[in-house]
C-alpha positions in Angstrom: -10.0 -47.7 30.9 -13.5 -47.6 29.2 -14.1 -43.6 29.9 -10.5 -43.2 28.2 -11.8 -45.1 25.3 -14.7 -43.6 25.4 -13.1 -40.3 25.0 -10.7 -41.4 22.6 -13.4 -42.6 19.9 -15.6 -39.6 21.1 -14.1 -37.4 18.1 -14.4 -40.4 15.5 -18.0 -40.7 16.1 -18.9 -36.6 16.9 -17.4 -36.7 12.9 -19.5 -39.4 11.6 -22.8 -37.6 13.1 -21.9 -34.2 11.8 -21.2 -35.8 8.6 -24.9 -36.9 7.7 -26.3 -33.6 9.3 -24.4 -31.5 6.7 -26.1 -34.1 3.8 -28.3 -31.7 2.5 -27.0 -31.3 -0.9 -28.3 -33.2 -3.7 -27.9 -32.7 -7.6 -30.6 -33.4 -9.9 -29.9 -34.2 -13.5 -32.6 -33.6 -16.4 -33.4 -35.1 -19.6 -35.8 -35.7 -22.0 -38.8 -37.6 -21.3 -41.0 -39.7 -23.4 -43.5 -36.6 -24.2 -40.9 -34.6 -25.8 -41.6 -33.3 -28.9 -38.5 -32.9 -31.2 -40.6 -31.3 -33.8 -40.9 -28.0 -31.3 -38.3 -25.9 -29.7 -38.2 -25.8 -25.5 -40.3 -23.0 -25.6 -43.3 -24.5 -27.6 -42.9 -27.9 -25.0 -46.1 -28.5 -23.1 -45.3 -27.8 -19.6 -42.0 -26.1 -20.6 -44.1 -22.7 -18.7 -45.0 -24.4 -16.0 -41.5 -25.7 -15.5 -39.7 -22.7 -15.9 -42.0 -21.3 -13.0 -41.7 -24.1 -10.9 -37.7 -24.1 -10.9 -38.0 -19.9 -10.3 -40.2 -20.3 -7.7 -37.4 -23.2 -6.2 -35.1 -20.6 -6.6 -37.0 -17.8 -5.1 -37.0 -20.1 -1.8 -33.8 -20.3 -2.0 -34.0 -24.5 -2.5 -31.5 -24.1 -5.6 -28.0 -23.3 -5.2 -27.2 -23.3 -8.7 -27.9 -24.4 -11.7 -26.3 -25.4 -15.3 -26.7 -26.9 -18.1 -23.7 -29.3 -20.1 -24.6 -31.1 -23.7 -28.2 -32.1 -23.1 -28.4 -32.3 -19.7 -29.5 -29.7 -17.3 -28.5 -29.6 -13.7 -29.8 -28.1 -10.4 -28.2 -28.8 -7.0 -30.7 -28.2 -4.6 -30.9 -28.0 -0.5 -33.5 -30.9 1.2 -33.0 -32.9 4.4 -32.6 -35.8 2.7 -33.3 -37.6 -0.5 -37.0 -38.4 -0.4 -37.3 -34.7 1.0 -35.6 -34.2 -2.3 -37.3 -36.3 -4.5 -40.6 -35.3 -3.1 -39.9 -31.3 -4.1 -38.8 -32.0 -7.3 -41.7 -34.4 -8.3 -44.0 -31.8 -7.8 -43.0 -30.4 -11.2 -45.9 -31.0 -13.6 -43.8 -31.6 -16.3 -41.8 -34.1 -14.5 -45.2 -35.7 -13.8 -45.9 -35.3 -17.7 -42.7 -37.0 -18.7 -41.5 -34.0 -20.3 -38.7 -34.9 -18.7 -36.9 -37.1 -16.5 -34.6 -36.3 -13.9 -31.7 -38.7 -11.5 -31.3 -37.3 -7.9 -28.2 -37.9 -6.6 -26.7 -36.7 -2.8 -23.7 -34.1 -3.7 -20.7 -33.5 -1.3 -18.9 -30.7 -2.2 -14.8 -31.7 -1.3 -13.9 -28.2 -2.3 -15.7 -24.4 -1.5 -14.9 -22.4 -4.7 -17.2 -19.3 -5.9 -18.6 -19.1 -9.3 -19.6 -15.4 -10.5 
């Protein structure tokens, strides 16, 4: 009787472990920060440099699967193993340090595979 349980809950909980493995998506949303100047365009920002090479070089190592931008918000979704992995990459930005900006880091599940060209 137990191996028969056993094997019928086997499935349930082979699920649930292969669930958090594949947790290794996360979306990170940036604004603002306190340092912001509104008087200068992104370009003239102090760290804007430094954060446009950080996020290629994120890219170039393949950590960012995509990235985007909606009203004034930008948006990555990055690979980590988890979300201190996560929030440990990211914080290594200078102008995150700098509060050029400020950025939420969220886990993200995709429910449904799509392509975007």
């Amino acid at each position: 009787m137990r191996l028969f349980l056993f094997l019928l809950l086997l499935p349930c909980f082979a699920l649930s472990q292969e669930d958090t493995k594949k947790q290794s998506h996360f979306i990170a949303l940036y604004t603002i920060g306190e340092h912001w100047d509104m008087e200068k365009q992104p370009h003239e920002q102090e760290y804007f440099k430094e954060h446009s090479g950080f996020l290629s070089k994120l890219r170039k190592e393949k950590k960012i699967a995509m990235g985007a931008r909606y009203s004034d918000t930008g948006m990555i979704i990055i690979s980590a193993d988890d979300l201190d992995a996560a929030k440990a990459m990211l914080f290594q930005d200078v102008a995150l340090q700098e509060k050029l900006f400020t950025v939420e880091i969220h886990p993200f599940n995709a429910f449904y595979k799509g392509c975007l060209e």
